[in-house]
TITORTOR-521851 format. One record per atom (N, C-alpha, C, O): atom name; x, z, y. Coordinates in steps of 0.001 Angstrom, whole numbers. Atoms other than C-alpha are relative to their C-alpha. Layout:
N
+--------+---------+---------+---------+
| badren |       X |       Z |       Y |
+--------+---------+---------+---------+
|     CA |       X |       Z |       Y |
...
+--------+---------+---------+---------+
***
This chain:
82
+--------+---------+---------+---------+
| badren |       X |       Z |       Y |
+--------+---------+---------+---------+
|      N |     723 |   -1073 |    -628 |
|     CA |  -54177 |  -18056 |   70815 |
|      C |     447 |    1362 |    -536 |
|      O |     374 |    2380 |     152 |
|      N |    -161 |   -1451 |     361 |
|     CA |  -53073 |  -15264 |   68579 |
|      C |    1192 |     -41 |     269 |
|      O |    1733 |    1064 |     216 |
|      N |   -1585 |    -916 |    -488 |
|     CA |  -49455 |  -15482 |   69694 |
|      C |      -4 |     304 |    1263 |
|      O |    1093 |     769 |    1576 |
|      N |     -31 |     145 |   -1369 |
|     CA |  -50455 |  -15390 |   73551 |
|      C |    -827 |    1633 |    -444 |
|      O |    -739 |    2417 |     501 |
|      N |     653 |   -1643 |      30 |
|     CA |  -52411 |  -11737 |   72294 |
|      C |    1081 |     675 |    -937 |
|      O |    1032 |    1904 |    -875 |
|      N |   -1673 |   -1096 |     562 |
|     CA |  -49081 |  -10266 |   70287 |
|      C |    1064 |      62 |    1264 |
|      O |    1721 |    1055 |    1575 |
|      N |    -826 |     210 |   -1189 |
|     CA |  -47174 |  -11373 |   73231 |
|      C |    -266 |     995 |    1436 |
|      O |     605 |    1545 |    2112 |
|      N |     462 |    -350 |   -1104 |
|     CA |  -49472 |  -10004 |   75990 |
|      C |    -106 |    1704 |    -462 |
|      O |     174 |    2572 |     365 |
|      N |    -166 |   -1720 |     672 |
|     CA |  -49786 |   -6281 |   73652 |
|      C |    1604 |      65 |      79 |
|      O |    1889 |    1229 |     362 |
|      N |   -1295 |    -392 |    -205 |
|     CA |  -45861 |   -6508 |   73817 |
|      C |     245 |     816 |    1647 |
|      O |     489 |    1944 |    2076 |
|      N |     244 |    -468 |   -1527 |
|     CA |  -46131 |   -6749 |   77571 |
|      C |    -124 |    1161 |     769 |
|      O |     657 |    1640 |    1591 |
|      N |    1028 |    -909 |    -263 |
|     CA |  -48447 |   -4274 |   78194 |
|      C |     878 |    1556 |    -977 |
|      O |     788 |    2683 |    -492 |
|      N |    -601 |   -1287 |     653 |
|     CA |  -46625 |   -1540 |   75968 |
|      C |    1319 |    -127 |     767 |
|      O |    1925 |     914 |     514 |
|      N |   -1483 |     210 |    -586 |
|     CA |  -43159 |   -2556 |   78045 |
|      C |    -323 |     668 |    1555 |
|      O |     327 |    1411 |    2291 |
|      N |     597 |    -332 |   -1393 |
|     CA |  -45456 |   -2228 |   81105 |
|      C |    -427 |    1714 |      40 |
|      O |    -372 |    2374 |    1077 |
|      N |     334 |   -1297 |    -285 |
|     CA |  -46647 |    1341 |   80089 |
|      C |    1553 |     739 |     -70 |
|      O |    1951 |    1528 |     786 |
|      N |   -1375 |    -918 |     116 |
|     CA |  -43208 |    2722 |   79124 |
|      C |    1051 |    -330 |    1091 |
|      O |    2160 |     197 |    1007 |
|      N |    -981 |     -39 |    -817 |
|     CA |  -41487 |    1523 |   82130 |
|      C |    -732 |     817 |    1573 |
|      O |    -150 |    1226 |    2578 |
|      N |     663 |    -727 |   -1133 |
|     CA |  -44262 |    3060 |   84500 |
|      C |    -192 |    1097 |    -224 |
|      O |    -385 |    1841 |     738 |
|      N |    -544 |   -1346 |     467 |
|     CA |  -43935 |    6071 |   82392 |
|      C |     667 |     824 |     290 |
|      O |     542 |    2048 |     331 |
|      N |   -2081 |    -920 |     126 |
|     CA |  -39937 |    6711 |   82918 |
|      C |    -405 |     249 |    1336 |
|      O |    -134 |    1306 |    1905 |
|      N |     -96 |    -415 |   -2227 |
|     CA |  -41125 |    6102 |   87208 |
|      C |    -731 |    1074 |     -11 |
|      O |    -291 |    1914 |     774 |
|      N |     320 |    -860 |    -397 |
|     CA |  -43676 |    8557 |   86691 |
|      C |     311 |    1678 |    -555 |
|      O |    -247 |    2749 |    -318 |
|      N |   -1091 |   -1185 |     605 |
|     CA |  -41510 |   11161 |   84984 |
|      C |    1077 |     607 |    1050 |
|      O |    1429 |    1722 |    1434 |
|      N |   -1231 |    -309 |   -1122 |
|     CA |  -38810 |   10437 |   87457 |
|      C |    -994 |     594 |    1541 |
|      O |    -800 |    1539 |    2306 |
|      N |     671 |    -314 |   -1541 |
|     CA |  -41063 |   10762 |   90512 |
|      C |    -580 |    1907 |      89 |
|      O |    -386 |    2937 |     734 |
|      N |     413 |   -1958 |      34 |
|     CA |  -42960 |   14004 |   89252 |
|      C |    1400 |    1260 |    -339 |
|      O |    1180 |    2467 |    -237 |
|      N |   -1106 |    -917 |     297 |
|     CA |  -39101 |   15636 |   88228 |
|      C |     409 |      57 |    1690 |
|      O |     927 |    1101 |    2083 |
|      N |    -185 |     178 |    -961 |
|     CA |  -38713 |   14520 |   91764 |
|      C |    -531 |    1120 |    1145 |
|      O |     168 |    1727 |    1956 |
|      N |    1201 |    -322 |    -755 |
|     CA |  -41554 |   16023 |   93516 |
|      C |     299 |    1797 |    -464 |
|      O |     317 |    2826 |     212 |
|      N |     115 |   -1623 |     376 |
|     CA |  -41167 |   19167 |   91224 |
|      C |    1438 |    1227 |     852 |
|      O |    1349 |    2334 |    1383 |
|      N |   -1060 |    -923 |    -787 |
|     CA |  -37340 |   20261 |   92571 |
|      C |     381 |      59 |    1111 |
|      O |    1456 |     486 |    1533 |
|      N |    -290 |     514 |   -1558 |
|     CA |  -37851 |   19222 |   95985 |
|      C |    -772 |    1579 |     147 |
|      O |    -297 |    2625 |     588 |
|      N |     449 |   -1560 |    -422 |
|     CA |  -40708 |   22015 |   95895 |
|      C |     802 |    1104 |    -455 |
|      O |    1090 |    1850 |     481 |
|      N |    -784 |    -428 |     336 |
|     CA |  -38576 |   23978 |   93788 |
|      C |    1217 |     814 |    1236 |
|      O |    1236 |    2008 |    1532 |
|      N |    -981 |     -72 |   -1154 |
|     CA |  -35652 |   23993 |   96600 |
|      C |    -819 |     644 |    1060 |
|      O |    -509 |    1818 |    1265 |
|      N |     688 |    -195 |   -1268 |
|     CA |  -38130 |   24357 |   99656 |
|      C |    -559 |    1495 |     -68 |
|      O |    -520 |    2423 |     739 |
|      N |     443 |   -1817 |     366 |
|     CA |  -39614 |   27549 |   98065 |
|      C |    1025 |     712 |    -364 |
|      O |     869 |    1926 |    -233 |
|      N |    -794 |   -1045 |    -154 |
|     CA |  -36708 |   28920 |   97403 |
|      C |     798 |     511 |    1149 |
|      O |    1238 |    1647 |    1325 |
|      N |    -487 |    -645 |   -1589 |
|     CA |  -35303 |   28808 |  101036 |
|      C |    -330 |     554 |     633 |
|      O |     278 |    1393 |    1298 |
|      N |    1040 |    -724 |    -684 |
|     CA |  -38209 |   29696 |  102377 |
|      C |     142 |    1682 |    -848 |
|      O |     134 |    2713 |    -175 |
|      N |     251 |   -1715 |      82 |
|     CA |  -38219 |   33109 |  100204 |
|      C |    1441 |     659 |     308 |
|      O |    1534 |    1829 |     678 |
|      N |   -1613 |    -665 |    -561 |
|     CA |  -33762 |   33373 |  100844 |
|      C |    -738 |     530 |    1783 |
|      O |    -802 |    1727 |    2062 |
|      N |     -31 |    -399 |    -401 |
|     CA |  -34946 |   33224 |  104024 |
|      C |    -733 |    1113 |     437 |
|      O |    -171 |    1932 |    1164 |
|      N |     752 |   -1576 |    -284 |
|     CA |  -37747 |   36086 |  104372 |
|      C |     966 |     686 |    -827 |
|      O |     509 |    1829 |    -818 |
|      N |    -381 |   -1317 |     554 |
|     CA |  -35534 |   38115 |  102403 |
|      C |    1677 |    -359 |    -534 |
|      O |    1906 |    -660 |   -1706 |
|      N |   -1051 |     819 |     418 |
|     CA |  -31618 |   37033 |  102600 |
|      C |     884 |    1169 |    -907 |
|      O |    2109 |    1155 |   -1024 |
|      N |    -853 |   -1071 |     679 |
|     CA |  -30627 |   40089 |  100521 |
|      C |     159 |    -437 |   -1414 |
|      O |    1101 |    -180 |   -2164 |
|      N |    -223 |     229 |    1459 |
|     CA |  -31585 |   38542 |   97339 |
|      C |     144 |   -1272 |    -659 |
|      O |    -482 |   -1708 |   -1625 |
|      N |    -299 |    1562 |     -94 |
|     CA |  -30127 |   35128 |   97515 |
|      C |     220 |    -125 |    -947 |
|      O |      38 |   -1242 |   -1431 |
|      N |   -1201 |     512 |     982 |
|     CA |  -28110 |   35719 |   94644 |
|      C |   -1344 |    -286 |   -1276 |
|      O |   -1184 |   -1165 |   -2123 |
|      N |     275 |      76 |    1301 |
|     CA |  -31130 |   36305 |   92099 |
|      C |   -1520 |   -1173 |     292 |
|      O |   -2386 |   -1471 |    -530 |
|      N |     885 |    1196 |    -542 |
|     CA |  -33424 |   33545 |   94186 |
|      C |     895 |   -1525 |    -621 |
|      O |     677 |   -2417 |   -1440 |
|      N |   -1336 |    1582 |     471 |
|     CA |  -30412 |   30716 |   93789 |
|      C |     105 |     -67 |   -1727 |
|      O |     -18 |   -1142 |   -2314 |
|      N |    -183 |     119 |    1658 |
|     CA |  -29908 |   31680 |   89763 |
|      C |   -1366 |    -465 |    -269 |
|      O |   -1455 |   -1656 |      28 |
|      N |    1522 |     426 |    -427 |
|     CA |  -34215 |   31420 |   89340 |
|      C |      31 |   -1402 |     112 |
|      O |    -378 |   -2177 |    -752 |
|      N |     772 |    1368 |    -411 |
|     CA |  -34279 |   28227 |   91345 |
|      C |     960 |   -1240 |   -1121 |
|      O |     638 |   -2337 |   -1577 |
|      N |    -247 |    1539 |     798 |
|     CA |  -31668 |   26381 |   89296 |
|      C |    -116 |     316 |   -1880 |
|      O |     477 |    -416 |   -2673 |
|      N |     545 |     -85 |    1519 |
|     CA |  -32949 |   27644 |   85571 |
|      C |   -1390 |    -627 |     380 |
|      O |   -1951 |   -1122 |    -598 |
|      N |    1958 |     795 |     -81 |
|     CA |  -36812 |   26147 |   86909 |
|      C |     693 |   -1455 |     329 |
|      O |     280 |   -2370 |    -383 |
|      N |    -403 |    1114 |    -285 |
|     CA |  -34938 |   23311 |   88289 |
|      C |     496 |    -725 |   -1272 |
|      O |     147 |   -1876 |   -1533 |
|      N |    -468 |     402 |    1397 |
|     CA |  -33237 |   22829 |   84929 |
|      C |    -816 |    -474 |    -879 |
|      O |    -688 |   -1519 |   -1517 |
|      N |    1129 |     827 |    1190 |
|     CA |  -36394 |   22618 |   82796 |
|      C |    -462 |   -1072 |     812 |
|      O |    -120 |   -2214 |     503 |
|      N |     584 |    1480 |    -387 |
|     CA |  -38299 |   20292 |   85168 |
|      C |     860 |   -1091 |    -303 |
|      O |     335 |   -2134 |    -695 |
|      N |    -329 |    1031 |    -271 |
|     CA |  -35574 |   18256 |   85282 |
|      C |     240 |    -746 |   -1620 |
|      O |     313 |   -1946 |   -1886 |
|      N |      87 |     659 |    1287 |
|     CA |  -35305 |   18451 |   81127 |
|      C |   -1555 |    -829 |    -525 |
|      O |   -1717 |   -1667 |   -1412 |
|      N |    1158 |     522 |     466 |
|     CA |  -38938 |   17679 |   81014 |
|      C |    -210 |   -1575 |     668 |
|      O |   -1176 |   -2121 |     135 |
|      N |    -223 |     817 |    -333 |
|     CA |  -38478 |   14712 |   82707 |
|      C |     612 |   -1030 |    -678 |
|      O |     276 |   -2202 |    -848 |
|      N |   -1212 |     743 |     562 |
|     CA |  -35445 |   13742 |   81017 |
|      C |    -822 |    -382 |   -1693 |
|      O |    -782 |   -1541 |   -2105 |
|      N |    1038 |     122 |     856 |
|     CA |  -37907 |   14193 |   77751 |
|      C |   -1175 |   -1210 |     124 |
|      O |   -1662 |   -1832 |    -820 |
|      N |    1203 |     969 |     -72 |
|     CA |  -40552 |   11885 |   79154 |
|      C |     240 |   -1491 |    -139 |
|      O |    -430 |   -2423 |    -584 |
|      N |   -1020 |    1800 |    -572 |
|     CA |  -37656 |    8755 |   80326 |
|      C |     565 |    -119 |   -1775 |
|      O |     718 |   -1253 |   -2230 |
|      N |    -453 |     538 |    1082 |
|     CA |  -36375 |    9254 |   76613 |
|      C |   -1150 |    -895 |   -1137 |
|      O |   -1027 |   -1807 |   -1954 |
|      N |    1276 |     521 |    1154 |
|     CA |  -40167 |    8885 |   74939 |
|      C |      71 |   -1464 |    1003 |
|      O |     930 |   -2269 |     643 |
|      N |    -209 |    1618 |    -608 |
|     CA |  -40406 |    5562 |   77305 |
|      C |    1381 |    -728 |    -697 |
|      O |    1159 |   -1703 |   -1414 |
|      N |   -1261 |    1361 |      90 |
|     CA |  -37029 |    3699 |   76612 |
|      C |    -184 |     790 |   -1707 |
|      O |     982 |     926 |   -2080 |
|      N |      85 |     167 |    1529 |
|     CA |  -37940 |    4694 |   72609 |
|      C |   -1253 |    -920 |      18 |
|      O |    -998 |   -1910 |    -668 |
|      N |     928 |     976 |      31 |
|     CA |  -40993 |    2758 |   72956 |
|      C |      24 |   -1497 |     182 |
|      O |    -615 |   -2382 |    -388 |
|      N |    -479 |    1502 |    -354 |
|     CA |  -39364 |    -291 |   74668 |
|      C |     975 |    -204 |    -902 |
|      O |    1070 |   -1431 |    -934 |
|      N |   -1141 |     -80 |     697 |
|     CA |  -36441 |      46 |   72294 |
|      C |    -953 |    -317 |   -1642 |
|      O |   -1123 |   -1181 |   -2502 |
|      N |     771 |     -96 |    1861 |
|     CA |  -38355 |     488 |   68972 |
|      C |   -1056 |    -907 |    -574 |
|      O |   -1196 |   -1100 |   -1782 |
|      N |    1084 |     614 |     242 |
|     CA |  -41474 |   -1760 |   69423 |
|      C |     601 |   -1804 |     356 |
|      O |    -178 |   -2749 |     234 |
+--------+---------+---------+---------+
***
């Protein structure tokens, strides 16, 4: 009985850190899609200032996508380490 409850806490910590990395990936997902969409939308009301809309969208795009990349590393250290 107590190896079927070390076994099933293994599980269950494999199970949070792999639904972790999806919901890291999904919200980095979700974040540069809006990211992109708002920035076309303001190129296009105003196509004069593409140049300092396009730099903007990919430095915000950059962190989301490090904070992400931050969240998939704390997951696969958890499955890795435990």
């Amino acid at each position: 009985m107590e190896v079927l409850s070390i076994l099933l806490d293994a599980a269950m910590g494999y199970l949070g850190a792999g639904v972790g990395a999806g919901l890291a990936a999904i919200g980095a997902g979700i974040g540069i899609g809006r990211i992109g969409g708002s920035a076309l939308e303001s190129m296009a009301r105003q196509p004069e200032s593409i140049g300092d809309i396009r730099s903007n969208m990919i430095v915000a795009a950059a962190l989301v996508e490090g904070a992400a990349f931050f969240g998939i590393i704390v997951c696969l250290l958890v499955i890795f380490l435990t």
